[in-house]
N, C-alpha and C positions, 0 to 999 in steps of 0.2 A: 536150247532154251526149254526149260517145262514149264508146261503151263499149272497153275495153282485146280484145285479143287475150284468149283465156281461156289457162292455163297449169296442167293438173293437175297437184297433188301428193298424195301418198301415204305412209301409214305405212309405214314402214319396219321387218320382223321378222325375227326372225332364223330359221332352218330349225328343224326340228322335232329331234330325238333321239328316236330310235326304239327300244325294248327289247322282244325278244321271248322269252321261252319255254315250254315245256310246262309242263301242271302237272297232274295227279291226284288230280281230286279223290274220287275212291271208294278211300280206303284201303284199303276191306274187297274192293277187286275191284283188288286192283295187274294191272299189267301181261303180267305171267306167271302162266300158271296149270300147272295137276299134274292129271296123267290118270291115273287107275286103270282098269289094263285088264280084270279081274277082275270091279269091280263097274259099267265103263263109267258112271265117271262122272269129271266135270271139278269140279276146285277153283281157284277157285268156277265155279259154272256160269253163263255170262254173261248165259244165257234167265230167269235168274232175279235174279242182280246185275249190270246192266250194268255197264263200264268208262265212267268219262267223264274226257277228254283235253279240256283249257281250253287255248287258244293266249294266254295272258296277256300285253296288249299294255301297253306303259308310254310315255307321250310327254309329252316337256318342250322347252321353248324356253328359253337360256339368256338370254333376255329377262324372264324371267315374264312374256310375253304368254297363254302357254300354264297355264293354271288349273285343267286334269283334267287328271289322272295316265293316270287307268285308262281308255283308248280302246276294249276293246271295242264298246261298244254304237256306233260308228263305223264296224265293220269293213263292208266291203263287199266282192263278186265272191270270194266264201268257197268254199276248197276243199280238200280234205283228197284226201292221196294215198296211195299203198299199195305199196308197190317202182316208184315211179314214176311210177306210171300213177293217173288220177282214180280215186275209190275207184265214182265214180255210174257208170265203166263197166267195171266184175268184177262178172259175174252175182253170183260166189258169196257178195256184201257186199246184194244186192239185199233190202230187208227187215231189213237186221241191222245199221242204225244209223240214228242220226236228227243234224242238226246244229241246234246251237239258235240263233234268229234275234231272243231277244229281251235286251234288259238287258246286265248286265256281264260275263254268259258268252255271251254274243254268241259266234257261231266253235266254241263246245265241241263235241264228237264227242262222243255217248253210244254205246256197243258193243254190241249184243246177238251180236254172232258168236263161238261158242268157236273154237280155235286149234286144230287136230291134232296128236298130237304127228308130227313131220317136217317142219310148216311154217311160215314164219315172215313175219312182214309188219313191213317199218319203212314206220312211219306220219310222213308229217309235214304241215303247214299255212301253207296261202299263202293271202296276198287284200293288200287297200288298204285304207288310211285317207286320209281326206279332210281335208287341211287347208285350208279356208274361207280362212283369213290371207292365204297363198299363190296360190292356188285351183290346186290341185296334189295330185295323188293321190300316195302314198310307199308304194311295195310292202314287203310283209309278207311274212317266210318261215321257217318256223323248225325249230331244229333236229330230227333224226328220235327215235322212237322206237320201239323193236323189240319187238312182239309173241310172243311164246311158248310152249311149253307142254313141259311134263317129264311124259317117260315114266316113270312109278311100277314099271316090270318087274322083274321081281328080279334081272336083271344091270342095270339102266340106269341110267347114271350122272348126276345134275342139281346144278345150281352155284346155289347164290340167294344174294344180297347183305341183310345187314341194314342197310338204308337207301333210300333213297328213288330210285328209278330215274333220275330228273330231280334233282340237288342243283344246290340254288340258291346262292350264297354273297351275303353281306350284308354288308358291313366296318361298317357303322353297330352292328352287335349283336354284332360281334366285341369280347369283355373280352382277348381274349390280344394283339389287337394293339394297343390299349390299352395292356395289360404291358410289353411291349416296348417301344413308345414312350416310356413313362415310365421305364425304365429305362434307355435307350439317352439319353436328355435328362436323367439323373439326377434326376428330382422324387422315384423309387420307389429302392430296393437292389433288387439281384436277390436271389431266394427259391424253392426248389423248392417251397413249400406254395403262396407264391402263385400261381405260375408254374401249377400244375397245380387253382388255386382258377379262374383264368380260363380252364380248359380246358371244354369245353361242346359243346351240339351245334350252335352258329356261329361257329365258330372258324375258323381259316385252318386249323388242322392235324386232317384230318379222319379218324379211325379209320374203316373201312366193314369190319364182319363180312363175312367169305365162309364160307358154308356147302355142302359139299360131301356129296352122299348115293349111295348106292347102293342101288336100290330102295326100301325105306324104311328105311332107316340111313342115320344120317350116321358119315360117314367121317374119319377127318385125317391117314393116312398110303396110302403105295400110289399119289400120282400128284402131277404137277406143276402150278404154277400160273404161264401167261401172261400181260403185260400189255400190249395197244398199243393205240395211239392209231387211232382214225377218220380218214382222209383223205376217204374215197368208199367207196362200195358197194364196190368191186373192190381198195382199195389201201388197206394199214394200217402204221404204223410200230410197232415193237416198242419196248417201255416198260420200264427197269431202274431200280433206287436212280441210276445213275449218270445220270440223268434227272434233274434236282433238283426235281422238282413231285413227284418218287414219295421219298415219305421212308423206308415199309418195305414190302417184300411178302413175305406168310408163304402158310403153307399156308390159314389160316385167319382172315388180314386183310390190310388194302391200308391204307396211310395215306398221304394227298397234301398235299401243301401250295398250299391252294386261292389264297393272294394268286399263285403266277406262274400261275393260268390264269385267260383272261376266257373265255373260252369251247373247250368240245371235249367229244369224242364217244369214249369210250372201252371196247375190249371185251375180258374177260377169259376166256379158253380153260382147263381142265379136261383134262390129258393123261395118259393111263397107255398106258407102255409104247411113248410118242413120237409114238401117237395121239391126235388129238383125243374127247374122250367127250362134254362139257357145252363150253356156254357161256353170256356173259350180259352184255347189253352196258347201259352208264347213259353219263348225260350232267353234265356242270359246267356253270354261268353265273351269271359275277358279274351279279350285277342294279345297277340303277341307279335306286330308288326317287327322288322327288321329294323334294326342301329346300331351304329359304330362307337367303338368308344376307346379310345387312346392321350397317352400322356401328352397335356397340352406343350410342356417345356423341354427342350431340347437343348438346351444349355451347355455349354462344358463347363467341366469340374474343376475350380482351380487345384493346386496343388497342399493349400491350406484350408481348404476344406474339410469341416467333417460331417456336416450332415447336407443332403440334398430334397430341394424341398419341390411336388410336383403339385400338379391338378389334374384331372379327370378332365377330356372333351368328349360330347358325347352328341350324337347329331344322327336327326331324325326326320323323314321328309324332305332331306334337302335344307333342314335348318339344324342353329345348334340349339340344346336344350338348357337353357340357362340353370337352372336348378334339377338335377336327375337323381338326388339322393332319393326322392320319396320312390321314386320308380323304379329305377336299378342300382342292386345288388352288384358293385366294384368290391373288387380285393388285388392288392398291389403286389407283386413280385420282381425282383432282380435276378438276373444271371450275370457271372462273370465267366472268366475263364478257369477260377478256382472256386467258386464255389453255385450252385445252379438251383434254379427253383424256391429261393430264400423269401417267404412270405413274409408281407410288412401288414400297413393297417388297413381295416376297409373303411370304405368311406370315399368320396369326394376328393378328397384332398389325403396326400402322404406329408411325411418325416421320416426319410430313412436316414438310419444309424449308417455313415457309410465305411466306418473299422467292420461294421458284423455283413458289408457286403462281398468283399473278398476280392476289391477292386487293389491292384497292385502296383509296381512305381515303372514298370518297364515297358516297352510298346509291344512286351508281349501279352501283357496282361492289366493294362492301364485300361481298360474298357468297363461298362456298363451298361445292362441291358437295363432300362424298366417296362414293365408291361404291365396292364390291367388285365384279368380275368373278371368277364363283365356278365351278368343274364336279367330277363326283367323279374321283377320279383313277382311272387305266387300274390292269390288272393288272401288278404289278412284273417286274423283268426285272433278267438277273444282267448286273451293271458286269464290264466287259470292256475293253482297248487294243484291239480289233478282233481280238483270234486269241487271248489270254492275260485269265483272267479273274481279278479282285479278290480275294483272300483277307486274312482278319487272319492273327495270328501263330500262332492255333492252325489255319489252313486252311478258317474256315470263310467262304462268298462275302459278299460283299457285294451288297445285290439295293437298286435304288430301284425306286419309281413318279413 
């Protein structure tokens, strides 16, 4: 007997998708803290409540090869930075934080250092994850986040946000874009009750309190309120309504419409008299949680048949998602044994022509595959001719994802 030439073959996967951002988990010890010079003390005092910063890592294969979402406890070569520089070489951090190396906060920074008031540190977190599949390390980095402290003096002026320094946006737990869709497809009327019944704290349209104090009063007249965008440490763009992510900014709130950002860094300035006094900077990121999604109908094909007709399931959480057009991005395909890879329509729902799928009359070849190819869709973006953008007849844009 001879043996053949050997000829390796391999699974074939698809790359990973990689989702990163910050996340805080010590409510009671946010980001910023308030110095009172008087009684020299810090709120809170971090020697007593640390801060702890999770670099929250998310990873999918639009294969479903990929089975864990949540990748920390993969993270490796873990490193947290401080205006740049490793945080393990500034003496004056030596002592005053720990990184955790076990479980699903794998990567977190817990803080024992308080913050002066005059100084400030944006923090942020780099390392790998190791996909095995692959055998391929995928660098990790994520966005910053800026360290604080408000002087309580009795002229000194401090800016706090009511809400979460890092906002994460979720379109799966959005009810308003829901609303919309159903209204925009006519299933719903439009209605200001309901309209303002799906308004919530995951919504695309997002109120953020700004509160404004001078020594320990808060203030709401007597000084200006700036808004721009994060580029880099040295370089910022200035942020107006005429922005279409900024729907309002007052003296005393900021509301953005979080579907056109996937992601950014933004910092809002405190000015009396053309001077800067406060500031205070947060962050937006659409996340990209893990979901399943396959052909609800398994049906067999009679034999006079010619078209086959399916639906999209699509399930999240643990739940199914009753309407996922506004969310994900489906496109339909069949295989046979004669003909593979045959793309039909996207959307929600098919109609496939089943002569153009190549399905045959004998039990060699009487079979059909359908499959979905599914991903969540990106952040939307305003329709444009290249220089002039889309309105309806009352002016207002048209935006797809």
């Amino acid at each position: 007997m001879i043996e053949s030439e050997k000829k390796r073959i391999r699974k074939e996967f698809q790359p990973l998708t990689i989702a990163v951002s910050l996340k805080i988990l010590t409510p009671n010890s946010p980001a910023n803290q308030v110095y009172n010079p008087v009684a020299n003390e810090y709120d809170p005092d971090r020697g007593v409540t640390p801060l702890v910063i999770l670099p929250e890592v998310i990873a999918n294969a639009a294969d479903g090869s990929w089975d864990m979402p949540y990748v920390n406890s993969l993270l490796a070569e873990m490193n947290w930075f401080a205006n740049g520089e490793n945080i393990s070489a500034i003496s004056s951090w030596n002592g005053k934080y720990s990184i955790d190396t076990v479980g699903d906060t794998r990567g977190a920074i817990t803080i024992s250092r308080n913050v002066a008031p005059g100084e400030s540190f944006e923090l942020h977190f780099e390392g790998v994850i190791a996909d095995t599949r692959l055998g391929v390390n995928i660098p990790v980095k994520t966005d910053s986040i800026m360290l604080t402290t408000v002087d309580k003096s009795e002229d000194t002026y401090g800016l706090s946000i009511g809400d979460s320094q890092i906002i994460q946006y979720n379109p799966f737990l959005d009810k308003l874009l829901l609303y919309d869709y159903k209204v925009a497809n006519k299933l719903i009327s439009a209605s200001t009750a309901n309209r303002n019944a799906a308004l919530d704290e995951n919504s695309y349209e997002r109120t953020i309190p700004l509160m404004v104090t001078k020594g320990v009063n808060k203030i709401t007249t007597g000084y200006t309120i700036e808004l721009y965008q994060v580029n880099s440490i040295s370089s910022q763009t200035r942020l107006t309504t005429a922005n279409h992510e900024i729907v309002a900014l007052s003296l005393t709130s900021l509301t953005m419409d979080l579907r056109l950002i996937e992601k950014g860094d933004y910092l809002l300035l405190v000015k009396v008299g053309g001077k800067e006094v406060a500031r205070q900077q947060f962050s937006v990121n659409r996340v990209y949680p893990k979901f399943t999604c396959i052909p609800a109908s398994q049906a067999s094909i009679n034999p006079d048949e010619i078209l086959h007709r399916n639906i999209a399931m699509v399930q999240w959480n643990g739940e199914i998602v009753p309407i996922p057009a506004p969310i994900i991005r489906m496109v339909w395909f069949t295989d046979s044994a004669n003909k593979t890879g045959v793309q039909w329509q996207e959307g929600e729902k098919t109609v496939i022509m089943l002569d153009g799928t190549g399905i045959g009359e004998t039990y060699l070849d009487d079979w059909l595959d359908v499959y979905i190819k599914a991903e969540q869709k990106k952040a939307f973006s305003v329709l444009t001719d290249g220089t002039n953008e889309y309105t309806d007849s009352n002016g207002n844009i048209y935006i797809n994802n």
